[in-house]
DSSP file (Angstrom, degrees, kcal/mol; ACC not computed):
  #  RESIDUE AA STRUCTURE BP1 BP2  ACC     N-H-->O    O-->H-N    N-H-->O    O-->H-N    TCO  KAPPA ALPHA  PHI   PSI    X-CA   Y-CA   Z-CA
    1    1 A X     >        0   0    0      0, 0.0     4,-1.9     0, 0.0     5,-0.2   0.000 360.0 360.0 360.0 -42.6    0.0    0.0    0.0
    2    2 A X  H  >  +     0   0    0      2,-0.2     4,-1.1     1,-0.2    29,-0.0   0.638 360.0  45.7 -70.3  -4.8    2.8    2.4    0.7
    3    3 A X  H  > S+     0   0    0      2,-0.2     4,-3.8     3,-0.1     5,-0.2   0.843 108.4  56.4 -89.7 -51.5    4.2    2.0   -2.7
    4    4 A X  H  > S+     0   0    0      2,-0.2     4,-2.5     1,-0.2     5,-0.4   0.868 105.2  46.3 -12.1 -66.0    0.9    2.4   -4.0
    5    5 A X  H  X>S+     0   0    0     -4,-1.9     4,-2.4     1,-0.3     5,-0.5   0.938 117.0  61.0 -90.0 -47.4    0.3    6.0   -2.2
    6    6 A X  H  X5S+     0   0    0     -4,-1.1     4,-1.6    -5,-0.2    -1,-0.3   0.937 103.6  39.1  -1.2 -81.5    4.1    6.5   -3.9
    7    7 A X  H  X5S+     0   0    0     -4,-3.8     4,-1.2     2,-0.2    -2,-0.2   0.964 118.0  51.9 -71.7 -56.2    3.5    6.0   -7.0
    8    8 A X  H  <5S+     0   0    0     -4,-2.5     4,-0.4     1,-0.3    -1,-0.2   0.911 111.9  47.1 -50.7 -51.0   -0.1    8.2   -6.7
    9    9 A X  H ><5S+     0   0    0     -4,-2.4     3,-1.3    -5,-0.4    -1,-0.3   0.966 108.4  55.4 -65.9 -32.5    1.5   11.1   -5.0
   10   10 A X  H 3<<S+     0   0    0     -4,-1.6    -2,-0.2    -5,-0.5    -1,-0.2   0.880 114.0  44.4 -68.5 -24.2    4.4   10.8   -8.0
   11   11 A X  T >< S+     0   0    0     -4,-1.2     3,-2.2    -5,-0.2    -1,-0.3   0.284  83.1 118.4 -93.4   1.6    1.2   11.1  -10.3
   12   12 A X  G X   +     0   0    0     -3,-1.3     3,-3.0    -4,-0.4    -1,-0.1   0.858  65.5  64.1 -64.6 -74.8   -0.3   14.1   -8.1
   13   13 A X  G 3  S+     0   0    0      1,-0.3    -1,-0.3    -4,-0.2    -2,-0.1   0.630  89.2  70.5   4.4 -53.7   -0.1   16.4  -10.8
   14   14 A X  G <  S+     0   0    0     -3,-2.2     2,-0.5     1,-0.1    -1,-0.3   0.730  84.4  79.6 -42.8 -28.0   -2.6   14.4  -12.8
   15   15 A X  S <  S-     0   0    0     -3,-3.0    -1,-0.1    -4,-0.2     4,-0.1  -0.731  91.3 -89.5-110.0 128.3   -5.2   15.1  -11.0
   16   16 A X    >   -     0   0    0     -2,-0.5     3,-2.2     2,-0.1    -1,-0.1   0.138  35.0-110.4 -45.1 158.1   -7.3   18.3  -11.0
   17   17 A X  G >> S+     0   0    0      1,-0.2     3,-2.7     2,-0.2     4,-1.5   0.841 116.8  43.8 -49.9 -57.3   -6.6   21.0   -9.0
   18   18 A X  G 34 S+     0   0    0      1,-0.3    -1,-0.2     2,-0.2    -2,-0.1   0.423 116.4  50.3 -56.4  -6.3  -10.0   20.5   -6.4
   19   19 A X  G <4 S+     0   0    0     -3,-2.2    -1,-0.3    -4,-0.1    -2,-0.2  -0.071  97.6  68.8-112.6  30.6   -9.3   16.6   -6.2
   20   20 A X  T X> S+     0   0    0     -3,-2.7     4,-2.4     3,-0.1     3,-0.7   0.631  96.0  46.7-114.7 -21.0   -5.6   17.0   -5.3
   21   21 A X  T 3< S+     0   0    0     -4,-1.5     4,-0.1     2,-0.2    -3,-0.1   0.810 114.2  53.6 -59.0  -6.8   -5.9   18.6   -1.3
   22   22 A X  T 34 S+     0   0    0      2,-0.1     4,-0.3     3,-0.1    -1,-0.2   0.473 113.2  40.8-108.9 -23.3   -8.3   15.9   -1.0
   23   23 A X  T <> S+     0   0    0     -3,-0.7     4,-2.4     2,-0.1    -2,-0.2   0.824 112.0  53.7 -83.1 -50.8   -5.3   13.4   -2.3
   24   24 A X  H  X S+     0   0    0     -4,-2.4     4,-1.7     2,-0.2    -2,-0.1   0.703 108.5  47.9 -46.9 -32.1   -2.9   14.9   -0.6
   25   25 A X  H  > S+     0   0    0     -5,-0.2     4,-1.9     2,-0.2    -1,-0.2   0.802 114.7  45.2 -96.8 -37.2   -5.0   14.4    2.7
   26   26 A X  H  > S+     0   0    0     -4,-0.3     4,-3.0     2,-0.2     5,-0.3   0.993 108.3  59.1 -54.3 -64.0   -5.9   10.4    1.9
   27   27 A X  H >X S+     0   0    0     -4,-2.4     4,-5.0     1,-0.2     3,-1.1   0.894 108.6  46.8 -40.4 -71.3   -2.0    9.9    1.0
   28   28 A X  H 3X S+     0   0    0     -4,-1.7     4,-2.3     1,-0.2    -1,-0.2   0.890 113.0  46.7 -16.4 -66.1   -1.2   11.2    4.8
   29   29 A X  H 3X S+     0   0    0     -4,-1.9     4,-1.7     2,-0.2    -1,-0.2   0.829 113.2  46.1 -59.4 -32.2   -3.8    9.0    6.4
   30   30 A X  H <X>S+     0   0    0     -4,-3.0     4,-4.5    -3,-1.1     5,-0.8   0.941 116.5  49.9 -81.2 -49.9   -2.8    5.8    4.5
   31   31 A X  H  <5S+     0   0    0     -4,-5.0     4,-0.4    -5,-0.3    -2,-0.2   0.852 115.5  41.2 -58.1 -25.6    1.0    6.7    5.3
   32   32 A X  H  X5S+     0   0    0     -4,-2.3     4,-1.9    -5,-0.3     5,-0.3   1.000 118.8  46.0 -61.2 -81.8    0.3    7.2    8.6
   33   33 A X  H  X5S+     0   0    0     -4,-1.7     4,-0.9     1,-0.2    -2,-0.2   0.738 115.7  43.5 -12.7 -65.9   -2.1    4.1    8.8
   34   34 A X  H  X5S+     0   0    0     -4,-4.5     4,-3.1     2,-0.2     5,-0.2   0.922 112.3  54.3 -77.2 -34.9    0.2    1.6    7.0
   35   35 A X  H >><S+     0   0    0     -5,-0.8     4,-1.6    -4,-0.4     3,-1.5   0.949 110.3  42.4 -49.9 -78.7    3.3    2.7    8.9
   36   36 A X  H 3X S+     0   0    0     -4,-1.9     4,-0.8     1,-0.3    -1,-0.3   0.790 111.9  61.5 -36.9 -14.7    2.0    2.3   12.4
   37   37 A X  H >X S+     0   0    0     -4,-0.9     3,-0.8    -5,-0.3     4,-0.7   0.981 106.6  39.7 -77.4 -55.9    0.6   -0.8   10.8
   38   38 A X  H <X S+     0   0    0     -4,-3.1     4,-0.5    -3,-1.5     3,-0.4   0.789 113.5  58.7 -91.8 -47.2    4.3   -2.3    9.9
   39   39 A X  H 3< S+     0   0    0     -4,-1.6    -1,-0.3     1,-0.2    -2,-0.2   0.655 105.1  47.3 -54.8 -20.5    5.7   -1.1   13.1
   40   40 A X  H << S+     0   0    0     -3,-0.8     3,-0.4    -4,-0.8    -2,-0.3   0.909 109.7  48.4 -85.5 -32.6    3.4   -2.9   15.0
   41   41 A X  H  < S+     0   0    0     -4,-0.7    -2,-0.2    -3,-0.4    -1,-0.2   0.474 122.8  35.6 -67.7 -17.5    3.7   -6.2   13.3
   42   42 A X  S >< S+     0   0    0     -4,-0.5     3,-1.0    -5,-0.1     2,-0.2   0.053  82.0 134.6-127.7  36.0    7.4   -6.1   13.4
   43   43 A X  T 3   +     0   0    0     -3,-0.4     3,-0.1     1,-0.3    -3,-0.1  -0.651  68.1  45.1 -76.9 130.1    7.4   -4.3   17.0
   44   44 A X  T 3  S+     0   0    0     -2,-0.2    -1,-0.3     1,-0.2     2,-0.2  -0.334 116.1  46.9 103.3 -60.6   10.3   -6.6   18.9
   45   45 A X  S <  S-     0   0    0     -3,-1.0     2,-0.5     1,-0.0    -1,-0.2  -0.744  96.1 -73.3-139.0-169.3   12.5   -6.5   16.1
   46   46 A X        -     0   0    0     -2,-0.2    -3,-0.1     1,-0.1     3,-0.1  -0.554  41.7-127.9-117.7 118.5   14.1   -5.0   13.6
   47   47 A X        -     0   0    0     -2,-0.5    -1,-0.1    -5,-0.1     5,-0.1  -0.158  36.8-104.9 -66.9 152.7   12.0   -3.8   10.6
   48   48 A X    >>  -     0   0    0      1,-0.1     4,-1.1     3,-0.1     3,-0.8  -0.423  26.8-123.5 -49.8 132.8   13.6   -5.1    7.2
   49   49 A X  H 3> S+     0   0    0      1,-0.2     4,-3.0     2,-0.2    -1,-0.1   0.681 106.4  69.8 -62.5 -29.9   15.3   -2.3    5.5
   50   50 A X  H 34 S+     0   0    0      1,-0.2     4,-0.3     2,-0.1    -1,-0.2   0.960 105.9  42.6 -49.8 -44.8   13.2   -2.8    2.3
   51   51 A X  H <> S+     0   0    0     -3,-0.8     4,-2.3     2,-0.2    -2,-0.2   0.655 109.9  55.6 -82.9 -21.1   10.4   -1.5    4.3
   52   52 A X  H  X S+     0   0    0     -4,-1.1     4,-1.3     1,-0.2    -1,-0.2   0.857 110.1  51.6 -59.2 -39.8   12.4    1.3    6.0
   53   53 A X  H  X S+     0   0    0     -4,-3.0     4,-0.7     2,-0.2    -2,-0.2   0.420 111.7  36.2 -61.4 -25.3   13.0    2.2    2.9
   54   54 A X  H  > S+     0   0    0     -4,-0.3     4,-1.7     2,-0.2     5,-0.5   0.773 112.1  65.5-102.2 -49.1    9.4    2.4    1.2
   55   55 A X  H >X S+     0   0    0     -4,-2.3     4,-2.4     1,-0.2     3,-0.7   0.913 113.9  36.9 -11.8 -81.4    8.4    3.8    5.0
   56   56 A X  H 3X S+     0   0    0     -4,-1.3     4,-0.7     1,-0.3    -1,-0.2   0.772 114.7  44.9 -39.3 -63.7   10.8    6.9    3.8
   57   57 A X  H 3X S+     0   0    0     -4,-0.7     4,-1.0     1,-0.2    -1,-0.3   0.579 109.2  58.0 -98.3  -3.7   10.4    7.5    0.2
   58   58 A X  H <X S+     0   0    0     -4,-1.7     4,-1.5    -3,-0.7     5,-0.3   0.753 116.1  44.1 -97.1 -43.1    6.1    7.3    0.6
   59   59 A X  H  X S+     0   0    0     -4,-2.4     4,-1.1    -5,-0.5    -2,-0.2   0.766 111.2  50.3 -90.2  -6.4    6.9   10.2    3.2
   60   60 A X  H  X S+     0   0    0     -4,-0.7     4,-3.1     1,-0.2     5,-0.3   0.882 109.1  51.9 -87.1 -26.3    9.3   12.0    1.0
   61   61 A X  H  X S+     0   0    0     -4,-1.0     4,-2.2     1,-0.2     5,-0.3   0.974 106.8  50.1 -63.9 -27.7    7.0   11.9   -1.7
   62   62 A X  H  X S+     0   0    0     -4,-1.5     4,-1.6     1,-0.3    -1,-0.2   0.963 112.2  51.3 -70.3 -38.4    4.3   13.3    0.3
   63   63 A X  H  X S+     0   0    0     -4,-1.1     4,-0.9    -5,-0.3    -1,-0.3   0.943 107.2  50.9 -27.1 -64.4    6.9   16.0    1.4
   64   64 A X  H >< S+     0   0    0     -4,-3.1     3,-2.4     1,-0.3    -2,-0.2   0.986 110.0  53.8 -65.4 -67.1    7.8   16.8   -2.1
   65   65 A X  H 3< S+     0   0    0     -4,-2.2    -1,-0.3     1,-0.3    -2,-0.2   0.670 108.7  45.7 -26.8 -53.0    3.9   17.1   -2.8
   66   66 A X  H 3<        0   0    0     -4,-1.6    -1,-0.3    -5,-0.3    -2,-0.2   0.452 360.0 360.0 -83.3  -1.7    3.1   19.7   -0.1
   67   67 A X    <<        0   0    0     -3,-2.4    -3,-0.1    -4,-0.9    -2,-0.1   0.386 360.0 360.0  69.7 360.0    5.8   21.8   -0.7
């Protein structure tokens, strides 16, 4: 899912101006939501770096997106 909201925020642009603050606000909530999600399942030990890694660039996009 966090590649997903990736790739849609890399696409942000696509979308008209009045559906993208309303993209922008979903993208947050899922990264937020999946994250806590992956930290809890691997809570104990030490998350995989792939996933640190997707964690990271899902919030840089979102970064890059809000300006």
């Amino acid at each position: 899912m966090l590649q997903a909201v990736w790739f849609a925020l890399a696409n942000l642009q696509e979308l008209d101006a009045s559906e993208r603050a309303l993209g922008l606000d979903r993208a947050a909530v899922l990264i937020e939501k999946h994250t806590k999600t992956l930290e809890a399942v691997w809570r104990g030990s030490e998350l995989p770096e792939a996933l640190r890694d997707v964690m990271r660039e899902a919030r840089e996009e979102l970064s890059k997106a809000t300006g």
